[in-house]
C-alpha positions in Angstrom: -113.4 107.2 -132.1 -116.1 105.3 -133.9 -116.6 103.1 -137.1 -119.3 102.0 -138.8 -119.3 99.3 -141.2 -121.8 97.6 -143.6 -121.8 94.0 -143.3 -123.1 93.8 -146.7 -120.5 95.6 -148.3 -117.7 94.2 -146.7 -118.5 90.7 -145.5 -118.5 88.6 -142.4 -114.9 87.8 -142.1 -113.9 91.2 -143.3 -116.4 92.7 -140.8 -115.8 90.3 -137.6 -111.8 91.1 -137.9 -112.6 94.8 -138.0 -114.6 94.1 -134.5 -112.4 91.9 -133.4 -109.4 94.3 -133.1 -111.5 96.9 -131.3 -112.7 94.4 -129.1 -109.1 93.2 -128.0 -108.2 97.0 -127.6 -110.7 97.3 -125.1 -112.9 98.8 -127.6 -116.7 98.2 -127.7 -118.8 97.4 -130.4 -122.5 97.1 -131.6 -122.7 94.2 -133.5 -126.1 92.2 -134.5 -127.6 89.1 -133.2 -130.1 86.5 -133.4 -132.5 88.4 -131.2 -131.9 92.2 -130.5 -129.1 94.7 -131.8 -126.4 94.8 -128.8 -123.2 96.6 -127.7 -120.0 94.1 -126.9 -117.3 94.1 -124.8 -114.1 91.7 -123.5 -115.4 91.1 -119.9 -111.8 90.0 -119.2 -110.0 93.1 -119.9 -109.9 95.7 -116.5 -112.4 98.6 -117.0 -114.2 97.4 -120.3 -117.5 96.3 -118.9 -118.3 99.9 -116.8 -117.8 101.7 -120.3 -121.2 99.7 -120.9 -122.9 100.4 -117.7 -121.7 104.2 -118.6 -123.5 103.5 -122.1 -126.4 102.4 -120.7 -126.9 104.5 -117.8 -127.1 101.0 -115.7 -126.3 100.9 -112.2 -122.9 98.7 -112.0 -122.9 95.6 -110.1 -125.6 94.2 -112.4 -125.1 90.6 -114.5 -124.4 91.0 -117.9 -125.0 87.7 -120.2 -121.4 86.6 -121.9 -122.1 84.9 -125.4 -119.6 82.2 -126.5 -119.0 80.8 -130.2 -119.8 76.7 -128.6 -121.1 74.6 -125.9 -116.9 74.0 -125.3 -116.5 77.4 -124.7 -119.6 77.5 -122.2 -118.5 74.8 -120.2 -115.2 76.5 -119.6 -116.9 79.4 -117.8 -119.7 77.3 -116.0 -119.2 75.5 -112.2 -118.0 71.5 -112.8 -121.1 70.5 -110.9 -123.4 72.3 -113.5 -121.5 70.5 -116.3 -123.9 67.6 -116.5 -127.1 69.5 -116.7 -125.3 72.5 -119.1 -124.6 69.7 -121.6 -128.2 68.5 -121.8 -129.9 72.3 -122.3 -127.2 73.5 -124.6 -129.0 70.8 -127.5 -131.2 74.0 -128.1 -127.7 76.4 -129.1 -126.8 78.3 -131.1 -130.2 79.6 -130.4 -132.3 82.5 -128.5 -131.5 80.8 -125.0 -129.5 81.9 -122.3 -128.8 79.6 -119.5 -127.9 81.3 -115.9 -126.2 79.1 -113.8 -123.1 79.0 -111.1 -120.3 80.4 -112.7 -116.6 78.7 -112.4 -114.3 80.1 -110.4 -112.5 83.2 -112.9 -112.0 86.3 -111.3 -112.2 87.8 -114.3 -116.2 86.6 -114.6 -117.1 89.2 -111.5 -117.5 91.9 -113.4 -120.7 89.9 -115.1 -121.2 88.0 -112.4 -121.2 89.7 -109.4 -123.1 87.4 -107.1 -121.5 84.3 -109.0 -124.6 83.0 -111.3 -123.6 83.9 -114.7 -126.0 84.0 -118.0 -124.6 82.1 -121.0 -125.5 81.8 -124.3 -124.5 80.8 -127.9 -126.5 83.1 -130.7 -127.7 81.5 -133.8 -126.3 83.6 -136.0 -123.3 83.4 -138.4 -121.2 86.8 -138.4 -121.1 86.8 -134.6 -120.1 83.3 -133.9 -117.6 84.4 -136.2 -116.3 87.0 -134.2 -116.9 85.0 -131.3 -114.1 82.7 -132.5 -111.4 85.6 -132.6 -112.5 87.6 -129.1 -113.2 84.5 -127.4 -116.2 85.4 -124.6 -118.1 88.7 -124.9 -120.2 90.9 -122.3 -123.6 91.4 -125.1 -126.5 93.7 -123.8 -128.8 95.4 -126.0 -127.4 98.6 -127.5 -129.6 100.7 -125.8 -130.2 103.5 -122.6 -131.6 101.6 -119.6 -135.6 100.8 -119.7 -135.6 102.4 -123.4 -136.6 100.3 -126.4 -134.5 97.5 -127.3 -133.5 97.9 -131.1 -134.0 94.9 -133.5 -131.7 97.0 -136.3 -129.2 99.2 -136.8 -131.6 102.1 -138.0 -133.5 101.4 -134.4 -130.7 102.5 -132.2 -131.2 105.9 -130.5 -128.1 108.0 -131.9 -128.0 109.7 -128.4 -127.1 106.0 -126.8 -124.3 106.2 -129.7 -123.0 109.3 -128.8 -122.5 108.3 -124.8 -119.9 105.5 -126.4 -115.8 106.5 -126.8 -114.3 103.7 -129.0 -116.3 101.5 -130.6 -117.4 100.1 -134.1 -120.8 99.7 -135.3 -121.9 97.1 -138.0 -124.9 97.7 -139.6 -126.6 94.8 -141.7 -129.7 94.4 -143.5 -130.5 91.2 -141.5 -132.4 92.2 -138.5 -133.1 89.4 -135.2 -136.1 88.6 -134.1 -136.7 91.9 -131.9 -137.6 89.5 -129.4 -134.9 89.0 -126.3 -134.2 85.4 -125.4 -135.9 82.7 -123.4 -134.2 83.0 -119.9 -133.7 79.8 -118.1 -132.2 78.9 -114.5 -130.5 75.8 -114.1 -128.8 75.6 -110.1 -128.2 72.7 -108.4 -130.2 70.6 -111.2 -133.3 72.6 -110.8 -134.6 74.0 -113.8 -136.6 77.1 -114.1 -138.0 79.8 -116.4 -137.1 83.2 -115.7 -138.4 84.7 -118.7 -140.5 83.6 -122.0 -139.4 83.8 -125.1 -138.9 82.1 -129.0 -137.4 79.0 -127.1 -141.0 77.5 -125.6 -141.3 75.7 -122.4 -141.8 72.2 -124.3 -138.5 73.0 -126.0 -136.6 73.4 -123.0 -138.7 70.2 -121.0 -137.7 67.8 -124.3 -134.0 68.7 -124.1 -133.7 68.7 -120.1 -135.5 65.7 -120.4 -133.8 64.2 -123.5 -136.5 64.0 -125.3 -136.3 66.3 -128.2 -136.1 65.5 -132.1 -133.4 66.5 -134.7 
């Protein structure tokens, strides 16, 4: 069963509750971000991740990147001992950053992070922080095959990637993300390093792990 609606039409609260209550069903849904379109899911609830490997045509066993609404919310899934360091990178959320580190000790995370480094970020935009706020954590990859494009809208999405999904809702705005997938960072055992380039620049991330940036 799907459903598409039109954030426009609706509205964000309107829009996130509708998502909200697949989501907690063990639903899926393609919602927009910051960066690229993506497909959702409750890593906490038995069986919902694989529906997105399924999607995707990803092997399993992979990391998926769990989005949170705050830096609160990201602290509660990271290691203590990465708390410190967490606290100083996440002065560049909500933004396109996501921040692998050791995850805490959740069984419930293994299904994202199978080797126990998990990739966190908080999106800068409105309508999913938003939904964020009613789902709590969510498993976000972009809402396409494996190794195919990566959508920046709605209209971009391959309809055959739509049609390997069961239960899901589908928002569709008029505000598209940057197209652009986010800066990757490491941070273990208070060693930072860039996994992969993006809108976030190196200098950005030096200034806030160095404390050094300005508002």
């Amino acid at each position: 069963m799907s459903n598409l609606i039109r954030l426009e039409e609706v509205g964000s609260d309107a829009a996130a509750e509708a998502c909200a209550r697949v989501l907690n069903n063990g639903g899926l849904a393609i919602v927009p971000t910051d960066t690229v379109y993506g497909v959702a899911a409750r890593p906490d609830i038995p069986g919902v991740v694989e529906k997105v490997f399924r999607a995707k045509g990803r092997e399993t066993g992979k990391a998926l990147v769990v989005m949170v609404a705050d830096l609160d919310s990201a602290l509660e899934l990271a290691d203590r001992e990465e708390y410190e360091d967490l606290c100083r990178l996440g002065r560049l959320w909500p933004g396109a950053l996501t921040i692998v580190l050791k995850a805490a000790p959740l069984d419930w995370l293994h299904g994202v992070a199978p080797l126990g480094t998990l990739g966190i970020r908080v999106p800068d935009y409105a309508f999913l922080l938003l939904l964020l706020r009613r789902t709590g954590p969510l498993a976000v990859t972009s809402a396409n095959m494996s190794g195919n494009r990566t959508p920046a809208s709605f209209d971009e999405i391959d309809p055959n990637f739509l049609e390997r999904l069961d239960d899901y809702t589908a928002v569709a705005s008029d505000d598209s993300g940057s197209g652009k997938p986010s800066t990757i960072v490491e941070l273990l055992e208070s060693k930072l390093k860039v996994l992969r380039a993006g809108d976030i620049n190196r200098d950005e991330i030096e200034a806030a792990w160095n404390g050094t940036e300005t508002v």
